[in-house]
C-alpha positions in Angstrom: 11.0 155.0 -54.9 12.7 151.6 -54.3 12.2 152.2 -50.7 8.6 153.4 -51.0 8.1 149.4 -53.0 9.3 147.8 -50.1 11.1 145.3 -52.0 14.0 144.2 -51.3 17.0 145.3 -53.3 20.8 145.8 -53.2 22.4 148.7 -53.7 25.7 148.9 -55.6 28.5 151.7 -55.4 30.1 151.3 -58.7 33.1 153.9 -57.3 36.2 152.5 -57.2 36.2 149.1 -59.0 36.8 149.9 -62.8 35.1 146.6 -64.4 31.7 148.0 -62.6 32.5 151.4 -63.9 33.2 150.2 -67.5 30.4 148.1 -67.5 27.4 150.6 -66.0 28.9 154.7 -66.2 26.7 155.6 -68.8 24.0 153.7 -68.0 23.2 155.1 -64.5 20.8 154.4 -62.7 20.2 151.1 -64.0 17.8 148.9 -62.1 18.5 144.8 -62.7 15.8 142.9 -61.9 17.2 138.6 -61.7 20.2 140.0 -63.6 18.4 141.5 -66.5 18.5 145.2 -66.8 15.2 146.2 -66.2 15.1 150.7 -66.3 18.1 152.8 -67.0 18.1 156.5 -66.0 14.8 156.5 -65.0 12.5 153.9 -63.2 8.6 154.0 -63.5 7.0 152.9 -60.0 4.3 151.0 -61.9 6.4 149.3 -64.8 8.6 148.4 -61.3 6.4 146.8 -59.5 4.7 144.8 -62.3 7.9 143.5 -63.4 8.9 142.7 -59.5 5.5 140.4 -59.6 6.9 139.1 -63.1 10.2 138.1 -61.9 10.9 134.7 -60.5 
């Protein structure tokens, strides 16, 4: 879905480095949008792209 926005967005393996994986393991996938979680475990294509337009 992130790919059919065409937004640009960074993808982040959280495997390996233990501060990511305390922070985010039970909330995958989480979506930040600016640095403010935005979706977690699921991401609605419409809710997504309004808050892209929303975001500075």
């Amino acid at each position: 879905m992130l790919d059919r926005v065409e937004a640009p967005y960074e993808a982040v393996d959280i495997g390996g480095d233990p501060e990511l994986e305390a922070r985010y393991r039970e909330w995958l996938p989480v979506v930040e949008i600016d640095g403010a979680r935005a979706f977690v475990y699921y991401v609605d294509e419409a809710a997504y792209r309004r808050k892209l337009s929303q975001a500075s």
